[in-house]
C-alpha positions in Angstrom: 0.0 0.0 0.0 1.4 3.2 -0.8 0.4 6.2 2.0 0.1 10.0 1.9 0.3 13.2 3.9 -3.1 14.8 4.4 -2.7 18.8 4.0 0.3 20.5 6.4 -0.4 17.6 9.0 1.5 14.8 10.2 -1.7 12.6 9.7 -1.2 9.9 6.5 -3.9 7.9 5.2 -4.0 4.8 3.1 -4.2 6.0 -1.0 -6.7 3.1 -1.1 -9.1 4.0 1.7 -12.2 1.9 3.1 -15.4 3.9 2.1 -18.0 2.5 4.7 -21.5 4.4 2.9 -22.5 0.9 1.5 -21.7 -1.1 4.6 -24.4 0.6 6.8 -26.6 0.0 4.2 -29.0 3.1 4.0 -29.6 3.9 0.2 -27.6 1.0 -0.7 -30.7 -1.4 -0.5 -29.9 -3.1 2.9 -25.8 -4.7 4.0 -24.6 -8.0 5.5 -22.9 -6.8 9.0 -20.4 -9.7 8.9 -19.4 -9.0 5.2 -18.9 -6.0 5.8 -16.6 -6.8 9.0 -14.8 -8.9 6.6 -14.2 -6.8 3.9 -12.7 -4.0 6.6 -10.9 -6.6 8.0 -9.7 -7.9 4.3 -8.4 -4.1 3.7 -6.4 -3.8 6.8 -4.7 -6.9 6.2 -3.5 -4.9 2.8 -2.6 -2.3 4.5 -5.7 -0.2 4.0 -5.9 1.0 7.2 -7.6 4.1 7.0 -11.6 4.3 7.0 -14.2 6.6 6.4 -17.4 6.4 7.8 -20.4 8.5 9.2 -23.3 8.9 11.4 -25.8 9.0 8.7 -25.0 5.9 7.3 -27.0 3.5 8.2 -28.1 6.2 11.3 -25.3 5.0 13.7 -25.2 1.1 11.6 -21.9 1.7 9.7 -20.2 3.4 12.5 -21.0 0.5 14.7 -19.6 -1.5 12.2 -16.3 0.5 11.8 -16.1 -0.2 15.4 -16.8 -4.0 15.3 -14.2 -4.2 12.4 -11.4 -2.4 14.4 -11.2 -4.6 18.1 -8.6 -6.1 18.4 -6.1 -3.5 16.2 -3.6 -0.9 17.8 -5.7 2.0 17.7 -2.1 3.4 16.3 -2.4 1.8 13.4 -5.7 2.5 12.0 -6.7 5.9 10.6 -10.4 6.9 11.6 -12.2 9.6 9.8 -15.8 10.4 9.8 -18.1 13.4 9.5 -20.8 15.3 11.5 -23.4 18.2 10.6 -26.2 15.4 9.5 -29.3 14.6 11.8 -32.2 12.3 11.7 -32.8 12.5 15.4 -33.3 16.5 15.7 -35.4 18.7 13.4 -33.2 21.4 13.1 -31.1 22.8 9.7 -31.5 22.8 6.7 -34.0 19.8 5.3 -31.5 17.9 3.1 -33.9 15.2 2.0 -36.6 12.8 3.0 -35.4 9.1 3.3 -36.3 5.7 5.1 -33.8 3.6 7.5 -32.7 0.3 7.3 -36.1 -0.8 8.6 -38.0 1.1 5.9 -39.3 4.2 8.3 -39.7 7.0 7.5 -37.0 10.0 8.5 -36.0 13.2 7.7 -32.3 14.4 7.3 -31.2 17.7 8.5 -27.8 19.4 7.7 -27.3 21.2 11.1 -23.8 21.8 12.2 -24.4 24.4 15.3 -22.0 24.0 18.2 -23.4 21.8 20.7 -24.5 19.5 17.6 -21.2 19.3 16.8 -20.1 18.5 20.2 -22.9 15.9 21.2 -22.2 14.4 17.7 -18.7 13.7 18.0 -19.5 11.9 22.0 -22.1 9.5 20.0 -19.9 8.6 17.3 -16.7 8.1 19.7 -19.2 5.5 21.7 -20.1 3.7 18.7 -16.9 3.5 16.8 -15.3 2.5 20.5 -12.7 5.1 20.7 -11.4 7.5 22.4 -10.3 9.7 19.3 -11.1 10.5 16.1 -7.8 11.5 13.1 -10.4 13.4 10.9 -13.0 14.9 11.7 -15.3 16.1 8.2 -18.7 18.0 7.9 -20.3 16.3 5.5 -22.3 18.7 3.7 -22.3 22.7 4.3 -24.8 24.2 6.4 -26.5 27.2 5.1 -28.2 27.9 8.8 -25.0 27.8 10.9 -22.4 30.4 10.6 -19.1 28.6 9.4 -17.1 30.2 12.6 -19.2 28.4 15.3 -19.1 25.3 13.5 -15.6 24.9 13.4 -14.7 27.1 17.1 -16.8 23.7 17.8 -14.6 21.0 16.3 -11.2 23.7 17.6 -12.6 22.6 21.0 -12.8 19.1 20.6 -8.9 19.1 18.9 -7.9 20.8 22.0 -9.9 17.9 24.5 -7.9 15.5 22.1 -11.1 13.6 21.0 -10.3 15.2 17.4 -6.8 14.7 15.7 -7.5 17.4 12.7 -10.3 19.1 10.8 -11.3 18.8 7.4 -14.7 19.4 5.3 -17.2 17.4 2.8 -18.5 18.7 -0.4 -17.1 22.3 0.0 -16.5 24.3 -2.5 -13.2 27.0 -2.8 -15.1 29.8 -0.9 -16.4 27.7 1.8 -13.3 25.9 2.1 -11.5 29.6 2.5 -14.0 30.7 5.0 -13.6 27.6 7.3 -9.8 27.8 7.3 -10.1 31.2 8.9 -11.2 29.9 11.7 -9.1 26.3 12.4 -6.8 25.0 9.7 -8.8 23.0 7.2 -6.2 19.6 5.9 -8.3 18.2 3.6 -11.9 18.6 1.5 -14.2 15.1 0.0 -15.7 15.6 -2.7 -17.1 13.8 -5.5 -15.2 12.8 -8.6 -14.7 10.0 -11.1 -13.2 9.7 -14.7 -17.1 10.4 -15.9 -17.3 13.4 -13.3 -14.9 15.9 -13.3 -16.8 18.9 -12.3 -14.6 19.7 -9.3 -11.5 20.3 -11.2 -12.7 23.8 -12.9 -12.2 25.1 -9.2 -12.4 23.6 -6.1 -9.6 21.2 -7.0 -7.0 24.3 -8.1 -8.6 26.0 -5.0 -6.8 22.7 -3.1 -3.7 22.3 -5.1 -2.6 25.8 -4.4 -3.3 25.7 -0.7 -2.2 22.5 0.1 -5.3 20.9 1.3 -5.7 17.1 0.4 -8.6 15.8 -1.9 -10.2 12.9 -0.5 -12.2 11.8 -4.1 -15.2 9.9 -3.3 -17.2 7.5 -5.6 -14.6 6.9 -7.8 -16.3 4.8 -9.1 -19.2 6.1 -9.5 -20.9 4.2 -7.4 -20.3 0.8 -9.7 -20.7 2.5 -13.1 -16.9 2.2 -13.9 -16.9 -1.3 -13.0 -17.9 -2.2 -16.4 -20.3 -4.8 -15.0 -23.6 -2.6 -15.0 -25.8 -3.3 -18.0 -28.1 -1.0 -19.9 -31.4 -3.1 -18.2 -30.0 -3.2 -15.0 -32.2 -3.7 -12.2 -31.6 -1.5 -8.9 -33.0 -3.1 -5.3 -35.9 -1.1 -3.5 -33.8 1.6 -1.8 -31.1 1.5 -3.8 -30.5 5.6 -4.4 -28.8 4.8 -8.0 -32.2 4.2 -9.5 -33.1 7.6 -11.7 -29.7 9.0 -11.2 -28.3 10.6 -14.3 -25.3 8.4 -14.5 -27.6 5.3 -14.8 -29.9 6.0 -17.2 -29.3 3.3 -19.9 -27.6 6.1 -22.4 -25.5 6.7 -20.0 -23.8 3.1 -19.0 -24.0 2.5 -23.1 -21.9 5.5 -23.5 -19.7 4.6 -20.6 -19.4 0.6 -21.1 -18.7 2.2 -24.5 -15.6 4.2 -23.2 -14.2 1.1 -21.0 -14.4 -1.2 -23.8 -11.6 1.1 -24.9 -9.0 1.0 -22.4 -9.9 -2.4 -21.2 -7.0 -4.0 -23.5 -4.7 -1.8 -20.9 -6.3 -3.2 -17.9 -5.6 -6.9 -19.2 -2.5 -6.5 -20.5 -1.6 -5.2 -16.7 -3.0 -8.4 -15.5 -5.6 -6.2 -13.6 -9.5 -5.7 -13.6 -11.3 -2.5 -14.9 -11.5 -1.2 -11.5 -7.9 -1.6 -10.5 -7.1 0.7 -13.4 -9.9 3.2 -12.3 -8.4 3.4 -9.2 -4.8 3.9 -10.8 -6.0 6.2 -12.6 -7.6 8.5 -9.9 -4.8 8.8 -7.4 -2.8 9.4 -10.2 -4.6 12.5 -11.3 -3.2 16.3 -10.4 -4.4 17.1 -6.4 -6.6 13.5 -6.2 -4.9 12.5 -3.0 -6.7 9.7 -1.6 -9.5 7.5 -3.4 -12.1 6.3 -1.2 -13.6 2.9 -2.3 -16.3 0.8 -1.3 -16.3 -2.6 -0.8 -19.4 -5.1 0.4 -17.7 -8.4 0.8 -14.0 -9.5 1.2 -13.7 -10.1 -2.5 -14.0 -6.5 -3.5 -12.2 -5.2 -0.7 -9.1 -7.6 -1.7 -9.6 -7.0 -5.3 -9.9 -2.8 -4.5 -6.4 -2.8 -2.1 -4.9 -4.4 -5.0 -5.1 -1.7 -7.7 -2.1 -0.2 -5.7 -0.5 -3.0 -7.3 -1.5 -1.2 -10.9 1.4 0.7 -12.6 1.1 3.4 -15.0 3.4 5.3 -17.6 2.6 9.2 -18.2 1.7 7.6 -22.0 -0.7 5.4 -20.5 -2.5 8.0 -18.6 -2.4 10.3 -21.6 -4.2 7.2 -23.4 -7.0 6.9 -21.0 -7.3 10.7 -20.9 -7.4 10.7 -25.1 -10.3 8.1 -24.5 -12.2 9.9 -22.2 -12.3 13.0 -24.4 -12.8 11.0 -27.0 -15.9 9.4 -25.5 -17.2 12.8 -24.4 -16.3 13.0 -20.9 
């Protein structure tokens, strides 16, 4: 496993890390707790030992399962990063959506990050993750009814309790992401992006670059698009939040099954799958720092650590960018 340096802080995370969304099931059309154990416990033994959870997922599930996953391991050699500033338990934010747990009720999702949300947040998700510290500590979406000072004057107090190792923030753009360093320094930003979604990279990425904040890329894979494996009549689960997403409408995997047709000759001439040269290809890419990858069962999480293993020439990359433009991406 290769390992890198998140922002100005001593803090390095696994390029490969665990991406726990799908474990706690919630959108993903139900999980298996003890694959997902498995394939956490799979990763580590590849040396993916950083993972990335949060409370919403699976509302407390996934967490729990971080924990389960982890007992047993020197705390010192696992990275733990998760995210705050979403709540199903208290009306009070901004309405992100309406939804249904893992037991098909119905809730509604607030993004509230005020400071003693912050601060009651991180005690829940020490308990269920069963330790005493977190290494990164995210909001996971912005806030529009919580000034950006009190959130983070929030998370500077728990960094100086030592229940918070460093700060960083989900799905902010440049501004945001300048506003929130003013107040604590900000190491790193998640946010979405993929070979097929690139959006971030007119500014937010640049934004990162130049300030030395590390891009944590999320859904890589776009959520199992770039797998090559999704079929134009493919049927999503009940609760399965891919169903009437843009990216998978049939046109789209044609066009896209169309576009890794193409570089698939690469991928099995390197002796690896589709996924593994995704993967490459990501962390490879100008400010992409870490790549953080989902796994249900131990297969995927194996076959996910192993794209470290994947090797790329600057030709090769400029072949698989040639394809993409190609392609219309």
């Amino acid at each position: 496993m290769e390992y890198r340096k998140i922002g100005n802080s001593d803090l390095e995370l696994s390029v490969i890390t665990f991406g726990a969304w799908a474990a706690g099931g919630w959108m993903w059309g139900s999980t298996d707790r003890n694959d997902a154990i498995n394939a956490i416990k799979a990763g580590y033994d590849l040396g993916v030992t950083s993972i990335d959870t949060a409370p919403i997922y699976g509302q407390g599930d996934s967490e729990e399962i971080v924990g389960d996953a982890i007992k047993g391991i020197s705390r010192d050699k696992l990275q733990i990063v998760t995210k705050f500033g979403m709540r199903w338990d208290l009306a009070k934010g901004d309405l992100a959506m309406k939804s249904k747990n893992n037991n098909g009720e119905d809730i509604d999702v607030y993004k509230y990050a005020g400071k003693e949300s912050v601060i009651y947040e991180c005690e829940q998700s020490l308990k269920r993750l069963g330790t005493d510290y977190i290494d990164l500590y995210q909001i996971h979406w912005p806030d529009v009814t919580t000034p950006i000072s009190e959130t983070f004057e929030a998370v500077s107090r728990l960094i100086e309790q030592g229940k918070v190792r460093y700060a960083g923030v989900c799905n902010y753009n440049a501004a945001q992401l300048k506003e929130a360093n003013e107040t604590l320094e900000i190491v790193s930003n998640q946010i979405p992006f993929s070979m097929v979604n690139r959006a971030v990279e007119d500014e937010t990425v640049p934004y990162c670059i130049e300030h030395n904040k590390s891009v944590l890329a999320y859904s890589p894979m776009e959520r199992g698009l770039l797998t090559g494996k999704m079929t134009a009549d493919y049927e999503f689960e009940e609760g399965d939040h891919r169903k009437g997403n843009k990216f998978f409408s049939p046109e789209s995997i044609e066009k896209t099954n169309a576009f890794l047709a193409k570089i698939k000759p690469l991928a099995d001439e390197k002796n690896a799958t589709l996924s593994q040269l995704v993967l490459r290809w990501t962390i490879e890419r100008p400010g992409i720092t870490i790549a953080l990858v989902g796994a249900r069962n131990e297969k995927q999480s194996v076959q996910n650590a192993e794209a470290i293993n994947v090797k790329l020439s600057a030709e090769e990359i400029q072949f698989i960018n040639t394809e993409l433009k190609n392609a219309g991406f």
